[in-house]
C-alpha positions in Angstrom: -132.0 26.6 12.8 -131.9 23.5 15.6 -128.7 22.5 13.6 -127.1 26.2 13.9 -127.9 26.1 17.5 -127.1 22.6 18.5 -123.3 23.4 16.5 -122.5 26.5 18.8 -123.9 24.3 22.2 -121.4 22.0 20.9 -118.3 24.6 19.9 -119.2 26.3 23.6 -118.8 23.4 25.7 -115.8 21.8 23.7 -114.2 25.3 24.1 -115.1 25.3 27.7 -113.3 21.8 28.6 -109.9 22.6 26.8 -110.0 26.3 28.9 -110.8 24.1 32.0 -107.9 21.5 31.2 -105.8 24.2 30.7 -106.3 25.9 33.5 -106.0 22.5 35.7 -102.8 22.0 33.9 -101.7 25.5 35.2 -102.4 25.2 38.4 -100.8 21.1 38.5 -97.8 22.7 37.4 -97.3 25.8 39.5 -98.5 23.7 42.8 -95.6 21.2 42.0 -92.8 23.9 41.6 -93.9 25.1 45.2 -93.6 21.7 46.4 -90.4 21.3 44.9 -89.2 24.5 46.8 -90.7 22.8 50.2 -88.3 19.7 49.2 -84.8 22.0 48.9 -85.8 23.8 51.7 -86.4 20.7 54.2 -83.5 19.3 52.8 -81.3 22.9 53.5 -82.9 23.1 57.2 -81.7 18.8 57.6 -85.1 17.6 57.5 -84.2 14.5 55.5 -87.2 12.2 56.5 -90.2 14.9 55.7 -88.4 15.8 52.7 -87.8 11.8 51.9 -91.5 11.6 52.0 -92.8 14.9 49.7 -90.6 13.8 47.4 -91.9 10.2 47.2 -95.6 11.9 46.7 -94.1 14.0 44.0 -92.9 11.4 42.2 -96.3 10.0 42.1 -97.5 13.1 40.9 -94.9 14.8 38.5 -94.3 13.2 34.4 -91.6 10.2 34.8 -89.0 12.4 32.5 -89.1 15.4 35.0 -85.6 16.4 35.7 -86.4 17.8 38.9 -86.8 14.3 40.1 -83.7 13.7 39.8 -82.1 16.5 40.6 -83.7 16.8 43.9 -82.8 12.8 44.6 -79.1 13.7 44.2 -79.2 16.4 46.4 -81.0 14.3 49.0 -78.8 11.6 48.8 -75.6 14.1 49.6 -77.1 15.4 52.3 -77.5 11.5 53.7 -74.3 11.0 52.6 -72.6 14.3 54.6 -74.6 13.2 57.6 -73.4 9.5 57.8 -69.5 11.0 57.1 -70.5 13.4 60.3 -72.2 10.7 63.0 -68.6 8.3 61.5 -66.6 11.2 62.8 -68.4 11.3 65.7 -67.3 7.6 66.7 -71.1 6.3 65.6 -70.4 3.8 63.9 -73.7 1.9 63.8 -75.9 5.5 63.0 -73.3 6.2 60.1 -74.2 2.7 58.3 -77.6 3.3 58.3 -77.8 6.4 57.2 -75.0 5.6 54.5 -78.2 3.3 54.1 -80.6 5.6 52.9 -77.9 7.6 50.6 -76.9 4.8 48.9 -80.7 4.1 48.3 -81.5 7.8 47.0 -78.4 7.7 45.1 -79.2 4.8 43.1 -83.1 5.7 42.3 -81.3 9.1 41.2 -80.3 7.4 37.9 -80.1 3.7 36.8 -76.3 4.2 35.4 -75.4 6.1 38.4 -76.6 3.1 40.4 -75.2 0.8 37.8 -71.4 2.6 38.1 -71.5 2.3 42.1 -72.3 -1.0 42.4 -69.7 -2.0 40.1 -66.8 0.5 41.8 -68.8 -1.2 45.1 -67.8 -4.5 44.3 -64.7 -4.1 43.1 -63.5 -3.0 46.3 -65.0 -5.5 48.2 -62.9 -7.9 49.6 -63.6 -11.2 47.9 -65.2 -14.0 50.0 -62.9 -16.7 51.4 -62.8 -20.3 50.4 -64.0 -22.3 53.6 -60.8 -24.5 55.1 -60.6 -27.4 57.3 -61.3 -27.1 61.0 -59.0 -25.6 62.5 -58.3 -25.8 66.5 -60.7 -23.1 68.2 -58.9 -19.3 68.5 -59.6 -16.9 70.9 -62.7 -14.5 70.1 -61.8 -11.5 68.1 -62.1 -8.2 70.8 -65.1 -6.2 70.4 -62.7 -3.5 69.5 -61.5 -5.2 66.8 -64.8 -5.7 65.6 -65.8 -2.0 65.8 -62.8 -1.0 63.9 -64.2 -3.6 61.3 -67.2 -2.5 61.1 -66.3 1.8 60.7 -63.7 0.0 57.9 -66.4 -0.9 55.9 -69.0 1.9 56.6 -65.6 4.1 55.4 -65.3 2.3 52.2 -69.0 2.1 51.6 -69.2 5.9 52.1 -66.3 6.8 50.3 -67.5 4.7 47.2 -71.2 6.6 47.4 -69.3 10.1 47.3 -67.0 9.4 44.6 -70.4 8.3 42.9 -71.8 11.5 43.4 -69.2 13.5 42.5 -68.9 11.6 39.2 -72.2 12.4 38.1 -72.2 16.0 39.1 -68.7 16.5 37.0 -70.7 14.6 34.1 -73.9 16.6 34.7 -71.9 19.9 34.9 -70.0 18.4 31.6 -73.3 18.4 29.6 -74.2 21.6 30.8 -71.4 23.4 29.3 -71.7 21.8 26.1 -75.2 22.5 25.9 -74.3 26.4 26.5 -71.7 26.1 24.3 -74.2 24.2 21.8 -76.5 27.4 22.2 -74.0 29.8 21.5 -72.9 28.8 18.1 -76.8 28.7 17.1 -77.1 31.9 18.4 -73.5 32.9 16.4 -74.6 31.2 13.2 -78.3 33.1 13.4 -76.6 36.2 13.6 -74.3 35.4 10.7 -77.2 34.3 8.6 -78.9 37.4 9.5 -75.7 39.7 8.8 -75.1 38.0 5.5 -78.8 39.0 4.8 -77.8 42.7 5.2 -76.8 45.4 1.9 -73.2 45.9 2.5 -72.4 49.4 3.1 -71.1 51.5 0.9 -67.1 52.2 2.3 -66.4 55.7 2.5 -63.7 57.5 -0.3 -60.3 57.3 1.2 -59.3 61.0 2.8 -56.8 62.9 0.9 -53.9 62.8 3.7 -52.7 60.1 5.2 -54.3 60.0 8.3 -52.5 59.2 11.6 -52.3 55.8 12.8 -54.9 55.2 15.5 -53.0 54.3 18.8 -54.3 50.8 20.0 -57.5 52.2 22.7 -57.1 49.9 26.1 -60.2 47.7 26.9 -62.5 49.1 29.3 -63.7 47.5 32.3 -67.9 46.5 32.2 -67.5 45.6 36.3 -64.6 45.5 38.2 -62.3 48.1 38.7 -59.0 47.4 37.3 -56.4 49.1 39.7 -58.1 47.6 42.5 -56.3 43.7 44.0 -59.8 42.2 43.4 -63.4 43.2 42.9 -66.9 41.7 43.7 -69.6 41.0 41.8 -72.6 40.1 43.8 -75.0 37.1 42.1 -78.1 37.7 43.7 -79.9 35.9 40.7 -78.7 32.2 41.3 -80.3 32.2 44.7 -83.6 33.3 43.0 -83.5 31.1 40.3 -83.1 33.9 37.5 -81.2 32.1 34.7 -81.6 34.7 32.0 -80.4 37.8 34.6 -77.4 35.3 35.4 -76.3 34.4 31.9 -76.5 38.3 31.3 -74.2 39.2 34.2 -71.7 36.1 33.3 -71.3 38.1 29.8 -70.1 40.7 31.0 -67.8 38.9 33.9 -66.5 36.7 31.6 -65.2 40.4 28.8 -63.6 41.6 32.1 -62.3 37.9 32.8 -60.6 38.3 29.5 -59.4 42.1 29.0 -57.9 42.0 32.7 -56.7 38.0 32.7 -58.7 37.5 36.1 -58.5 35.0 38.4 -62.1 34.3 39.3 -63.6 32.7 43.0 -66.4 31.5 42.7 -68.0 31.7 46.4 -71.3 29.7 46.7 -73.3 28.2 49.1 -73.5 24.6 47.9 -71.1 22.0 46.4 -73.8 21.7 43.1 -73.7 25.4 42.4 -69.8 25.7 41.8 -70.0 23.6 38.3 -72.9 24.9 36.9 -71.8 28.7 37.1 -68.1 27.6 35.9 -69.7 26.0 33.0 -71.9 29.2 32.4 -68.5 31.6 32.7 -66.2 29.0 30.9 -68.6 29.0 27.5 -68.5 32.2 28.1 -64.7 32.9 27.6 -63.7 30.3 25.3 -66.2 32.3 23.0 -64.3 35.7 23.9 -60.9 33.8 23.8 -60.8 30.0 22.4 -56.8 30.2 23.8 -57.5 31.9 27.3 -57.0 29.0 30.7 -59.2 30.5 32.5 -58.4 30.2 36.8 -61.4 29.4 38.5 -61.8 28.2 42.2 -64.8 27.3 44.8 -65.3 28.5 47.6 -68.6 27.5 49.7 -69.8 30.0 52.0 -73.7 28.8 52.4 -74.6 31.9 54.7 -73.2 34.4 52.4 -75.1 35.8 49.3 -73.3 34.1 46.1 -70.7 36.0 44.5 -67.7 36.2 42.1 -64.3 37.8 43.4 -62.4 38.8 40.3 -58.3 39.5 40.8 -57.2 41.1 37.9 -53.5 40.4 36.8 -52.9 42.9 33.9 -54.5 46.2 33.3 -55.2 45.7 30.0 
């Protein structure tokens, strides 16, 4: 009987610290996706420092191999990066270099190759150093002017280096992206196939007595724009709330309009990161419908507008 009892004490309590881990767990994770929002939002509103610093303390906090890491280091780094081209063009020179600074810092802890790829395109357009000569007769003192042009030289090629940086790894981020939605779609393709080939075939109908009339091809009808019309909108409410599965459902059905009506798409968005990832999403999309259809998509960023897709039909089917 003391055995029996002392066995469900010890089933109880064993049952009681994974529900209690779990539930920790829970919590941990949802706390640290509202902490992520507070970083994308301080960055939005051009608090850099304070979101510098919660994203620091995540990184303490969150698993090494979270994504969001990096994702929100990028992001931070750009906005650095469009701040320092912004107090250049404003003739401050000195505020520009150290705020380049801070980008080039946040764009290197944003991923080890990234940093590796800039600091070789870095020094390769760095002037190389000059071999010391002999004394030469004192010259005049270079102008401060000339100085200051010297110095907003270098904080130009420093800058420029950091965004072509940038813009690499977004191309090569929004590269794998597609490829991974195209990866996904010929699993799901291939399940179905599997499934279909699982089927009874149906039995096919006796042929009719008279030779029936040869169907007239029926023109493709249109799931969301209206074909007579120069262009048509299609709101995308969904990638500002975060709503993958509602977007790649809606990008369906774009992309069968896209390819009945050979549409010209623009893509208008709020921010510079937003534009690849839904062309990757639409591209799979149509090269499913259409391996041979170019599709013609082109950004347009609008960050105080709602995201959304202007389609311009150029055939009516």
């Amino acid at each position: 009987m003391m055995n029996n009892r002392a066995y469900r004490y010890i089933a109880a309590l064993g049952l009681g610290l994974l529900l209690g881990e779990a539930h920790a767990e829970y919590w941990t994770v949802d706390e640290l996706v509202k902490e992520f929002n507070q970083v994308s939002a301080q960055i939005s509103q051009g608090d850099l420092q304070a979101a510098e610093a919660k994203l620091e303390a995540l990184r303490q906090r969150a698993p090494g191999n979270d994504v969001r890491l990096g994702q929100y280091q990028r992001e931070l780094a750009n906005a650095y990066l469009q701040r320092s081209r912004q107090q250049l063009q404003a003739g401050d020179t000195a505020a520009a270099s150290a705020t380049l600074a801070k980008g080039e810092r946040h764009l290197g802890a944003a991923s080890p190759a990234l940093k590796q790829q800039y600091s070789q395109a870095a020094s390769v357009a760095s002037p190389a150093p000059q071999v010391a000569a002999k004394a030469q007769p004192a010259q005049p003192k270079v102008s401060e002017s000339a100085d200051a042009e010297a110095r907003r030289q270098e904080t130009e090629r420093r800058l420029r280096e950091a965004e072509a940086a940038l813009a690499r790894k977004e191309a090569e981020r929004a590269r794998q992206q597609q490829l991974a939605e195209e990866k996904a779609a010929a699993e799901r393709e291939a399940r179905a196939q599997q499934a279909a080939a699982k089927r009874p075939e149906p039995v096919a109908p006796p042929p009719p007595v008279a030779a029936a009339k040869i169907a007239e091809p029926v023109a493709p009808r249109a799931q969301l724009i209206d074909p007579a019309a120069p262009s048509s909108i299609v709101p995308l409410p969904m990638l500002d709330a975060g709503d993958r599965e509602a977007l790649r459902d809606l990008l369906d059905r774009v992309a069968a309009d896209v390819v009945a009506f050979g549409c010209a798409v623009s893509l208008e968005v709020r921010e510079a990161k937003d534009y690849p990832f839904v062309a990757a999403l639409l591209s799979a999309r149509i090269k499913k419908l259409d391996p041979g259809f170019a599709p013609r998509l082109s950004p347009v960023y609008k960050p105080d507008q709602e995201p959304r897709l202007v389609l311009s039909p150029q055939r009516n089917g």
